[in-house]
Structure formats: structure tokens, C-alpha cells
C-alpha positions in Angstrom: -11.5 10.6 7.8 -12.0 6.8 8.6 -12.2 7.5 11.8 -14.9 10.1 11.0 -16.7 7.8 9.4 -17.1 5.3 11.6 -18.4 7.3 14.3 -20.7 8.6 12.2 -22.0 5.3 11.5 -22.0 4.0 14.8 -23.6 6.9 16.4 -26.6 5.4 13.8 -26.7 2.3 16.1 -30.0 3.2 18.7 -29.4 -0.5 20.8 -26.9 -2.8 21.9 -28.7 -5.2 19.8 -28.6 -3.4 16.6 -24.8 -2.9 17.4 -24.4 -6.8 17.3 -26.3 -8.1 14.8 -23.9 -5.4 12.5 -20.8 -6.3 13.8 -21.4 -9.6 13.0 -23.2 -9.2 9.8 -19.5 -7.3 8.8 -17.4 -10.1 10.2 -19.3 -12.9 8.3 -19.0 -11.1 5.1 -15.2 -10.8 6.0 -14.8 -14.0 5.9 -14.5 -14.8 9.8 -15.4 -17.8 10.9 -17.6 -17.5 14.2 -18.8 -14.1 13.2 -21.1 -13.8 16.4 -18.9 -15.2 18.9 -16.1 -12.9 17.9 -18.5 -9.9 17.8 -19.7 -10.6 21.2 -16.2 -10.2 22.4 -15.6 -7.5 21.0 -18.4 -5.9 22.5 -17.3 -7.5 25.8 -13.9 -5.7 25.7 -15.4 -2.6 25.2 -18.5 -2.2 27.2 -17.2 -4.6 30.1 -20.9 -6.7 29.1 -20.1 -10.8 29.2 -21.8 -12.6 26.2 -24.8 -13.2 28.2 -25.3 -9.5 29.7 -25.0 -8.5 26.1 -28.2 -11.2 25.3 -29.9 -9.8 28.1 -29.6 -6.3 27.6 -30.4 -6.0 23.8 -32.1 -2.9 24.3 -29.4 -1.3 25.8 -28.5 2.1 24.5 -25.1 3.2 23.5 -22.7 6.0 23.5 -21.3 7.6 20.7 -18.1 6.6 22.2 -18.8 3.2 22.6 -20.4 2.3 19.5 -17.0 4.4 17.6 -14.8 1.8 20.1 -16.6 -1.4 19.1 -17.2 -0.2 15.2 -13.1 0.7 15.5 -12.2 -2.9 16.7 -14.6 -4.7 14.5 -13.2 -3.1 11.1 -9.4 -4.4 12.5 -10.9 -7.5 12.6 -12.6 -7.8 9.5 -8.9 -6.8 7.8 -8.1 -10.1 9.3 -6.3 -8.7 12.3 -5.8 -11.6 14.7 -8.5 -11.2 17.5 -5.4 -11.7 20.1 -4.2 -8.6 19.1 -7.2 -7.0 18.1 -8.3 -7.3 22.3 -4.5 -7.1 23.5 -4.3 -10.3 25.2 -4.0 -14.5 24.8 -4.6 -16.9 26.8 -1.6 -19.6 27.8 -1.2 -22.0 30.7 -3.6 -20.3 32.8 -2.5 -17.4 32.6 -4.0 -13.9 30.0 -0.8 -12.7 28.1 0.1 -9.0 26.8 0.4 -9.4 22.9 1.2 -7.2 20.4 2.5 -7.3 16.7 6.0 -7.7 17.8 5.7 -11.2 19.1 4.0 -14.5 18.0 0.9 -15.3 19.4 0.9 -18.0 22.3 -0.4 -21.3 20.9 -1.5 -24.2 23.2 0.5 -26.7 21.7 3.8 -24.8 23.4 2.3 -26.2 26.6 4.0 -29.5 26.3 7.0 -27.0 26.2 6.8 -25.9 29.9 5.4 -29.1 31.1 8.3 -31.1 30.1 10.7 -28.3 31.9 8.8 -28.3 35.0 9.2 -31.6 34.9 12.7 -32.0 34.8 13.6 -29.5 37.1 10.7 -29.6 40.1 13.1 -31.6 42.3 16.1 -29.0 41.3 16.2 -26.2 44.0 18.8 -23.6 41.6 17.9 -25.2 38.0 19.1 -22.7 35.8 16.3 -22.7 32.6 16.8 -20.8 29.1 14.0 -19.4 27.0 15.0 -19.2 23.3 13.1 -16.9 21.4 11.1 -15.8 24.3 8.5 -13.5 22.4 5.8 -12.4 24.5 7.6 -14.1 27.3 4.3 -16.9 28.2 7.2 -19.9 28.1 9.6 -17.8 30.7 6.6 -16.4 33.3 5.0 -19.6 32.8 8.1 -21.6 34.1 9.1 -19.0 36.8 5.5 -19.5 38.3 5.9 -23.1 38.7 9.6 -23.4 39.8 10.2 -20.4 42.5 13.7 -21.5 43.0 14.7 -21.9 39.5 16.4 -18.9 37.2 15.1 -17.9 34.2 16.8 -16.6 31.3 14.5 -14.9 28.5 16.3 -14.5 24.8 15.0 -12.6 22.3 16.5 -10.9 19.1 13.8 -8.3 19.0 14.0 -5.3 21.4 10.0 -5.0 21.1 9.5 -8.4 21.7 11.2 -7.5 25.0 9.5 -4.7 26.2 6.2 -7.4 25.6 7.5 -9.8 27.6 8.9 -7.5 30.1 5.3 -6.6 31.0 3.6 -9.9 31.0 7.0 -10.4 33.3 6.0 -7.6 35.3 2.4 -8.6 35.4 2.7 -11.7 36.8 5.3 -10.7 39.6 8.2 -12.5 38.4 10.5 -9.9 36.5 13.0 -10.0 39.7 13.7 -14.0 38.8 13.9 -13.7 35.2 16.8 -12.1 33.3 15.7 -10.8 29.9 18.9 -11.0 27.1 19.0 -9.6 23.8 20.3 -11.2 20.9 20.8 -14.0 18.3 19.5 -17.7 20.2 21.9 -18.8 22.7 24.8 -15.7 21.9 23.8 -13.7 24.8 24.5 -16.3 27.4 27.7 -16.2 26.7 28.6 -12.9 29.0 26.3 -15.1 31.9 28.9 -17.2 33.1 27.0 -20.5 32.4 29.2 -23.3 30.5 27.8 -26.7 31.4 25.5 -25.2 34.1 21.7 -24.9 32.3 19.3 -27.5 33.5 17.1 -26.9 30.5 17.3 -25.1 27.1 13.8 -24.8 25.8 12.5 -22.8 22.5 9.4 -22.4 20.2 11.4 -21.6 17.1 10.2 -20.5 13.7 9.6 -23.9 11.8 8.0 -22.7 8.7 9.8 -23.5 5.7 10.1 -20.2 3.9 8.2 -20.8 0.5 4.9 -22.1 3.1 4.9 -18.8 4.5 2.7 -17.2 2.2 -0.2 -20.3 2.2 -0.6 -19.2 5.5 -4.1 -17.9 7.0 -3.6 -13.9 6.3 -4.0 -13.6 10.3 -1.0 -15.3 10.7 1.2 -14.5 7.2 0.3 -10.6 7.5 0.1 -9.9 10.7 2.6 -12.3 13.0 6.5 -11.6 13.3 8.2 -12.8 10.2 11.0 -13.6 12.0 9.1 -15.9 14.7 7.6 -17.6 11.8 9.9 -18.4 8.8 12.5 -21.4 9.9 14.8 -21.7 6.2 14.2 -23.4 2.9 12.8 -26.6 4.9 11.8 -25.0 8.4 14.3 -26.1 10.4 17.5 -23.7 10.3 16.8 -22.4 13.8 16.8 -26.0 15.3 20.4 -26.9 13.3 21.7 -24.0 14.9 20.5 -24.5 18.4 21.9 -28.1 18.2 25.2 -26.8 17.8 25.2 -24.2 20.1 23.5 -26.3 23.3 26.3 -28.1 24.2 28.2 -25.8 25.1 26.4 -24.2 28.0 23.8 -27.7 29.2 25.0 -29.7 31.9 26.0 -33.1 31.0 22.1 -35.0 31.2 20.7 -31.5 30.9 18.0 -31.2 27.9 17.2 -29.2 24.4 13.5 -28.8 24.2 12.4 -27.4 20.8 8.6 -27.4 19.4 8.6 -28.3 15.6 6.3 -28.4 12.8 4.5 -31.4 11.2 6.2 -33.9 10.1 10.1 -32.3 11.1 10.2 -34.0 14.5 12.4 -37.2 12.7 14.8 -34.8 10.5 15.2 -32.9 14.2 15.9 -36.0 16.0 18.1 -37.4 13.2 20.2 -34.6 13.0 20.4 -34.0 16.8 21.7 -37.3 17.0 24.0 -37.5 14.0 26.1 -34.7 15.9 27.0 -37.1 18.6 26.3 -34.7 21.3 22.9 -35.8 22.2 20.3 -38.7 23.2 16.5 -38.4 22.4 14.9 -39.3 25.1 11.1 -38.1 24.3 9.3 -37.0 21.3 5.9 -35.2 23.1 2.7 -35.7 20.8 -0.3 -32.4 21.1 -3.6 -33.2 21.3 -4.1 -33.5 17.7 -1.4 -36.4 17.6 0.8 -34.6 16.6 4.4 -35.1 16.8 5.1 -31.3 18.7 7.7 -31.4 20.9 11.3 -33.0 20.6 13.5 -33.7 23.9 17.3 -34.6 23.8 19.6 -35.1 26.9 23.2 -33.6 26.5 25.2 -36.9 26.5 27.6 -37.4 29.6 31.4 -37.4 27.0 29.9 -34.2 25.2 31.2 -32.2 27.8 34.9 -31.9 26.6 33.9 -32.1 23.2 31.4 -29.0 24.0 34.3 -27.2 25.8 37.1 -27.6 23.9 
């Protein structure tokens, strides 16, 4: 019946022009913040028209089909559906990502994430690099295209978040060099054969302490993963956990590189440090200043404490 009814209104729409000014008259009054921009791509995704064929071709007329496809996309926008996966894609590092409801939407402050890995391992011709909490897999492809040589792991607890990342894998030709794991943080690696042989352990983990969760914009507390967002009772569970397990399979001066929230970086570093296993060396700020990324080295006498 909904459906009904929004072709029957859209099939009301005589011009491109018409079509626009009404999806962004319905996006305003839901609330969305650049109502016209967002319409415009919208438009853009169905009728294959950039934002300035669309201002030049006002006059245009429609299909019923194409006015239903643009009405359709506008009203799961206006619920507050995030535009990523309203439009199926995100942007990250260059590259346009597969998204979906199964898996967090790439954010550009997980850049600093594979810059700092690249980093470390561009003079390494075998680095072996682990992606916690892979997701839609942008961290993973994203490191595989810059290091050729290097092998990826990808890590995920959620089978759909898998088949996501699988494709953006896929997409980007670089599924044959990346191994895709399923199961809780590091657990999996355990049947890889890697004690003290990762270069790099990265992750974006879920830092939001659990009673923030519902503040959140309704794009992000309705719609995102749960389980890629909530992090414990003060955000940082995941981090605690990865502390402890790291050891165990990072070379001895091989790093943990995990994105936190505002204002957790010292409570990571503190607690990182207090286990004796590992050195800050780097605390990596975003371009809002803020404190993003932290970066330990696995300590050179962890290694028989890590093995034993």
C-alpha cells in the first residue's frame, strides 16, 4: 500500500524541477540538515543526472518509474536512514565502499588508522597486518592496496558484516591477499599459526559507553550495528580486551593500533601501560584535535610473558 502510494504521488510530479523542490521540501521538514544537497543526490543516484545536469535540466520530464525510485529513497531518508545506506555506498581513503545495515559506516577519522600501518610496515616485504572488527572491510582493502606484499587478516564477529566486506574485498581486487576470519576480536587467529609474527594489530572498536548510546543522532543509534557501537559501561571494554589478547600473537616492537572516543585516549594508554606488555609510542590527533588514535609497541621481554 505504501508503495502504492508513492507512485501515485510521484507520477503527480510533471518536471525534474518539481521533483526537487518536493524532495527537499520533505527532507527539511524531517529534520535533515542540507535538505537540497541531499535531495540532489538522491536524484543523482537514480537518474544518473550530477547536481548540475539536474540545475540545468529542470524541465526535464520523468518516468513513473523514476519519480517512484527517487520518492522511495527520499521517504528512507526522511525516517532518518543514513544517506550512506540509503545510496549503498561511503566514501573512505579514496576509495567508494559497499555499506549496508550490517556494518558501521566508514568515518574519516579511521584514516589515521591505515596511515599509521602503512607506515610501519612500507619497508616490510611479508608484514603480516590484522584487522579487528573489520566491518565493511574499508581498514583491510585500504591497507592491502597500499602494501602489495603485506597479508591481511580481516576479523569480524558478524557473518553479514563479512559478506560486506567480502565485496568491497572483491571490488577492489584484493580478496586473494586478504583472509577474512569469523569470530570474537583476536580468537580466530589462533588456528592461523601466528604467535609473535603480526607486524600490526589495528581496530576501530566500539567506544561508546553503553548509557550514551541512546543520545545518539537517530541515524546512528537506530540504524548502525549495535554491536560496532556500544563499548561497556565506560566505552572501553573492547580495548581492555584487545590489550590482553595482543601480546600474544605481535612481534616483539610490533604495534596495537586502536581508535578511541573523546577523551578515553589517557584511560587506554594508562591501562595499556599498567599491563607491562606495552610502550606508547604515539597518540594520533584527527583534524578536529582530537585525541583519535592510540599506538603501543609490544615491548621486547613481553614475549615470554605473552607465550608462557
Amino acid at each position: 500500500m505504501r508503495q502504492q502510494q508513492l507512485a501515485d504521488a510521484a507520477c503527480s510530479v510533471s518536471s525534474l524541477g518539481e521533483l526537487l523542490r518536493k524532495s527537499e521540501s520533505r527532507l527539511d521538514a524531517a529534520g535533515i540538515d542540507q535538505p537540497a544537497l541531499e535531495s540532489a543526490w538522491l536524484v543523482e543516484h537514480v537518474l544518473k543526472l550530477s547536481p548540475l545536469m539536474q540545475r540545468i535540466n529542470t524541465e526535464r520530464g520523468l518516468t513513473p518509474e523514476e519519480c517512484e525510485g527517487v520518492q522511495v529513497l527520499v521517504e528512507r531518508r526522511a525516517n532518518r536512514e543514513p544517506l550512506q545506506y540509503v545510496l549503498g555506498t561511503q566514501e573512505f581513503c579514496g576509495r567508494d565502499f559497499f555499506v549496508t545495515p550490517s556494518v558501521l559506516i566508514p568515518r574519516p577519522e579511521s584514516v589515521l588508522l591505515v596511515e599509521e600501518a602503512v607506515r610501519r610496515c612500507v619497508q616490510i616485504s611479508d608484514a603480516t597486518i590484522v584487522d579487528v572488527g573489520t566491518g565493511s572491510g574499508c581498514l583491510a582493502v585500504s591497507v592491502a592496496s597500499a602494501l602489495p606484499t603485506a597479508r591481511v587478516l580481516a576479523i569480524d564477529a558478524s557473518t553479514d558484516a563479512l559478506v560486506v566486506a567480502r565485496n568491497n574485498m572483491a571490488r577492489y581486487g584484493v580478496e586473494a591477499r586478504i583472509t577474512c576470519l569469523q569470530g570474537d576480536l583476536l580468537d580466530p587467529i589462533g588456528q592461523e599459526g601466528l604467535p609473535n609474527q603480526v607486524e600490526v594489530i589495528l581496530s576501530n572498536p566500539p567506544y561508546i559507553p553503553d548509557g550514551d548510546v541512546e543520545t545518539l543522532q537517530p541515524e546512528v543509534r537506530d540504524f548502525e550495528p549495535r554491536l560496532a557501537l556500544a563499548g561497556g559501561h565506560d566505552g572501553m571494554d573492547v580495548h581492555r580486551r584487545l590489550i590482553a589478547q595482543a601480546p600474544a600473537y605481535l612481534k616483539p616492537g610490533g604495534a596495537l593500533l586502536m581508535e578511541v572516543g573523546i577523551g578515553q585516549a589517557a584511560a587506554v594508554c594508562r591501562h595499556a601501560e599498567e599491563g607491562g606488555r606495552f610502550r606508547t609510542y604515539a597518540v594520533l590527533r584527527d583534524q578536529g584535535g582530537i585525541e583519535r588514535v592510540v599506538c603501543f609497541e609490544k615491548k621486547e621481554e613481553s614475549l615470554s610473558s605473552s607465550s608462557s
